[in-house]
C-alpha positions, 0 to 999 in steps of 0.5 A, spaced: 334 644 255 334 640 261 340 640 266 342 633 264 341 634 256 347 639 257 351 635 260 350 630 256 352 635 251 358 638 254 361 632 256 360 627 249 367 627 247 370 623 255 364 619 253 366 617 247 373 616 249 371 612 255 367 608 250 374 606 245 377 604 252 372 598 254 372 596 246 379 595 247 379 589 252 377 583 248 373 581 253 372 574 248 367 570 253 367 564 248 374 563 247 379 561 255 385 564 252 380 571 254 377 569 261 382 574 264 380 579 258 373 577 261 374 579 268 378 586 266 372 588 262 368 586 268 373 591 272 372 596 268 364 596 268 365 596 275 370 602 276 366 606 271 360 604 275 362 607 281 364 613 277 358 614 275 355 615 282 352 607 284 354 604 290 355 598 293 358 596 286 361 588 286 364 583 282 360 577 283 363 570 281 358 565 278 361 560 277 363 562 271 364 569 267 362 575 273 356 579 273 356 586 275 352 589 281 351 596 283 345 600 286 342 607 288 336 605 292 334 613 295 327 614 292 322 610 297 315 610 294 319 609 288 319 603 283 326 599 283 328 598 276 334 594 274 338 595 267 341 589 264 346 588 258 353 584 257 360 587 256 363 580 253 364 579 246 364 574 241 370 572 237 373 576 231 374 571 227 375 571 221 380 577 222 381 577 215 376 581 213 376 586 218 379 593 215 381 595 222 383 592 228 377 588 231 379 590 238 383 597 236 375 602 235 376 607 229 371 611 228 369 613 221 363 618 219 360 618 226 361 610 227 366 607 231 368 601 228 371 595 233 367 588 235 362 588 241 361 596 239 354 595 238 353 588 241 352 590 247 358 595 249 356 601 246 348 600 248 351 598 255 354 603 257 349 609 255 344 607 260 351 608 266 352 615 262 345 617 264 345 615 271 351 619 271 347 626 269 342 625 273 346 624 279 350 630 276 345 635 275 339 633 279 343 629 285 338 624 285 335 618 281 327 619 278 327 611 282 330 606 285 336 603 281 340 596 280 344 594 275 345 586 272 351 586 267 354 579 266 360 577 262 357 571 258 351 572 254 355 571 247 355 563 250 349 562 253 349 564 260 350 558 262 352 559 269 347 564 270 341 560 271 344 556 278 347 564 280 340 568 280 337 562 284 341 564 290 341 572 289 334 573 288 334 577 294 339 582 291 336 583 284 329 583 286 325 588 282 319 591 279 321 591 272 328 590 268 330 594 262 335 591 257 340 595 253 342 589 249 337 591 244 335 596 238 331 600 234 327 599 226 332 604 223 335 611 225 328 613 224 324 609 227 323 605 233 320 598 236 319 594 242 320 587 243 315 583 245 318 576 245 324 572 243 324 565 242 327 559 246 332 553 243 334 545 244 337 540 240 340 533 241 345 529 236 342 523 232 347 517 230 346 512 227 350 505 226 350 500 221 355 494 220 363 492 224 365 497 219 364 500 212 362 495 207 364 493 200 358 495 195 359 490 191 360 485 195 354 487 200 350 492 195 342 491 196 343 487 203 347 491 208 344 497 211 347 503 209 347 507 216 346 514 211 339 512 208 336 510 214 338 516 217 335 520 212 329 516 212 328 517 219 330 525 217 323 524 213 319 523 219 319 529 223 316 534 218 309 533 214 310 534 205 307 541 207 312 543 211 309 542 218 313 539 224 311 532 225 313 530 232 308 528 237 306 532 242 311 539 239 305 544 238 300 542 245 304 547 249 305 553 243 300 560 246 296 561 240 298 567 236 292 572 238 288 577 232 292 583 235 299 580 235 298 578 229 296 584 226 302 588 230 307 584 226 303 585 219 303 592 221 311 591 221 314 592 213 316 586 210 317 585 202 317 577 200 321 579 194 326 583 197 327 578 203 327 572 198 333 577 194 337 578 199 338 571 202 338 569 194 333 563 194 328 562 190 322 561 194 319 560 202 318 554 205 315 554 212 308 551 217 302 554 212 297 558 215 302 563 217 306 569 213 313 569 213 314 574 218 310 570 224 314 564 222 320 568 224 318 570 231 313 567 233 312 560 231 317 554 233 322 551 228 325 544 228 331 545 223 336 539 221 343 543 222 348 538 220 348 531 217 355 527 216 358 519 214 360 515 210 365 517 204 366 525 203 374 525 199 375 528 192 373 521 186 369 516 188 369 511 193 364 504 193 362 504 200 356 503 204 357 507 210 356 503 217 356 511 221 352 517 220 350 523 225 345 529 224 344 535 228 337 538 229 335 544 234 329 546 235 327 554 236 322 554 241 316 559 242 311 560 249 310 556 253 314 550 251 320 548 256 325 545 252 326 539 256 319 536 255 321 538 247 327 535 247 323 528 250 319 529 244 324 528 240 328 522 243 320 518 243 320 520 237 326 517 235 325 511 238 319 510 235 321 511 228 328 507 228 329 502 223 330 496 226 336 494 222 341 499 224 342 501 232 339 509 233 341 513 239 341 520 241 348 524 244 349 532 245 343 534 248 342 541 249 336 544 253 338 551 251 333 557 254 326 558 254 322 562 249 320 569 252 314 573 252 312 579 254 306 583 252 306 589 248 301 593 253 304 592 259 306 598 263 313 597 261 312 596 254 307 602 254 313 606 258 317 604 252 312 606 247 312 613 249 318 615 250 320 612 243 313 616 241 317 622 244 324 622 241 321 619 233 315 622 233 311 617 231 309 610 233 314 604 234 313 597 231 311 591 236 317 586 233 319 579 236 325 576 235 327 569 232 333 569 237 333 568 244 337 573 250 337 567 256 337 572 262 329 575 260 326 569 261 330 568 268 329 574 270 322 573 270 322 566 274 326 568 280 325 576 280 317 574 278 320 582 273 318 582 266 324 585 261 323 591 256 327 592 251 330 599 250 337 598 246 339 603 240 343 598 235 341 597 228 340 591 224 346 594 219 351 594 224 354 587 223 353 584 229 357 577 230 360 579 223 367 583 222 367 590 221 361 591 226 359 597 228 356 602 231 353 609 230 355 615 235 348 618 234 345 612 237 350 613 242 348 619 244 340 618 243 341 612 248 344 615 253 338 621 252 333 615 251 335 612 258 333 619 262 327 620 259 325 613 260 327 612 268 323 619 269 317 617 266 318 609 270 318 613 276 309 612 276 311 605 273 306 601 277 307 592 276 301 589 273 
């Protein structure tokens, strides 16, 4: 056993004491009553930090919730890798269906229960935990090393685009590992290849002065609810394709090998079906479930209202009613240039009899892509192989960590995912959790892993 595995060992039971600690502050980035809880969070990763071994250790302001910064940069000739992960939360809510405390952990046959435990505190804190037994044991790091640890993910990272466009010299570097991640299961592992964007824009549609008597005006004013849906009609084709002009010229086709690296992922339709309790699945056609989930563009009516909504009946035609659509973007799509497609596409399709405009436009993030053969990728690879036993599955996501496709626009770094949670652990739902084994096989994982980045070459 190495040196830093013992300490590992040895030094379990503080670990996860000081992991209870962080869980405890409701750093709640969505919520302003919490701002303070946010920023005491940001404290407390700073000082463990420092505990661990970094130096130069800050709390920066960005104009929103802090980032942490912090540096151990003794290993010339080495590359410079930065660690990235988040330390706010999102709400408890609804706290009626938590069994403990949301922001007390208890820990329940080797789980440690409390919001923000596996998204992203518990896998956030491993990579620090690690640092500091290399240190302890070895007294130097394998490479040079950054940390980016933010406060505001769980909203979007608003301010983080504006922040890193002025602090590209301080986090300049080769390659970004993300603990805000996780493995296939307890037993298997997987690399993230890409993560999908976003945008969306509000739809409102206005008739008459007022909501108009259906028996007076029945048959000749314009009832603002059917034109909305009749406008709604126009933006996907009867098979399901997405009819806005111009939405796919920018999409980076799927190639043979991305597409059998997700079949080679395990998916049951009717299981899946099951689960969701639907009776069937819709979708773009020439392309199977899986590839419509991760790596294919979406455009989703999320909301529709107007018009009378009370118990009984109410004969009126509805002079008002709003829609709201969001769109999941893929690579290369820029979620303005969608967002401009739409609102043409709006235009184009109005019907003339009532006044159509668009409000609550939302530019969202860019999609993000990074191939499976990439040197960091492949680092990841075998490492998993190393600690499983068997090879990882190259997956995609069809949500977005907004960061990945900044870090690659002002640091020109790509990011790789190396976080240990599980698809069970209820994120963003209440009794979320997660496993004290993946705890420990994080902070394992990280040493390993920046050992054998200390060759990393950027392509």
């Amino acid at each position: 056993m190495s040196a830093w595995q013992d300490y590992l060992d040895q030094n379990q039971a503080r670990f996860t004491d000081e992991l209870l600690d962080f869980l405890r502050i409701p750093s709640i980035s969505a919520l302003p009553a919490h701002k303070e809880d946010v920023q005491r969070a940001a404290e407390w990763v700073a000082a463990r930090l420092r505990s661990a071994g970094v130096e130069h250790v800050e709390v920066l302001p960005t104009g929103g919730h802090p980032v942490v910064y912090g540096d151990w940069l003794h290993a010339p000739g080495k590359p410079t890798i930065m660690i990235y992960g988040h330390f706010d939360t999102q709400p408890a809510d609804p706290l009626e269906l938590w069994e403990s405390g949301p922001f007390d952990p208890v820990i329940k046959d080797g789980k440690v229960y409390a919001r923000g435990a596996s998204d992203d505190k518990g896998n956030m804190l491993a990579p620090i935990l690690a640092v500091e037994a290399l240190l302890k044991t070895e007294g130097a790091l394998p490479v040079n090393l950054k940390f980016f640890l933010e406060g505001q993910e769980e909203i979007g990272s608003p301010t983080i685009d504006g922040f890193l466009s002025q602090e590209r010299e301080r986090f300049a570097c080769d390659l970004v590992l993300s603990a805000d991640g996780g493995q296939w299961s307890e037993t298997e592992g997987s690399i993230l290849e890409g993560l999908r964007g976003n945008c969306g824009l509000q739809i409102d549609v206005k008739g008459a002065k007022s909501d108009l008597h259906s028996g007076g005006h029945g048959g000749v004013a314009p009832n603002a609810l059917h034109e909305l849906v009749n406008l709604l009609y126009t933006f996907r084709t009867p098979d399901g394709k997405i009819a806005v002009e111009g939405f796919y010229d920018d999409v980076v086709p799927l190639s043979d090998e991305a597409r059998a690296r997700i079949a080679a992922v395990p998916f049951d339709e009717e299981e899946y079906m099951e689960e969701l309790g639907v009776e069937g699945l819709i979708g773009e056609p020439g392309y199977t479930p899986r590839e419509r989930m991760w790596a294919r563009p979406t455009l989703e009516l999320n909301g529709m209202w107007g018009g009378f909504q009370g118990a009984g009946s109410k004969t009126v035609i509805p002079n008002e009613a709003h829609a709201k659509i969001t769109c999941r973007l893929v690579a290369n799509q820029n979620p303005r240039k969608i967002v401009e497609l739409l609102i043409k596409h709006i235009e184009k399709h109005a019907p003339k009899s009532v006044k159509v405009s668009v409000s609550g436009l939302k530019y969202g993030s860019d999609a993000y892509l990074m191939d499976g053969n990439h040197p960091g990728n492949q680092a990841v690879r075998d490492v998993l192989v190393e600690m499983y036993g068997k090879e990882p599955y190259y997956v995609r996501s069809g949500g977005s960590i907004p960061v990945c496709p900044l870090f690659r626009k002002y640091l020109g770094a790509y990011t790789a995912s190396f976080g240990f949670g599980l698809s069970d652990e209820n994120l963003h739902a209440p009794n979320e959790f997660f496993r004290l084994e993946s705890f420990k096989k994080g902070q394992v994982g990280y040493c390993k892993l920046l050992h054998r980045l200390s060759s990393y070459q950027p392509e």
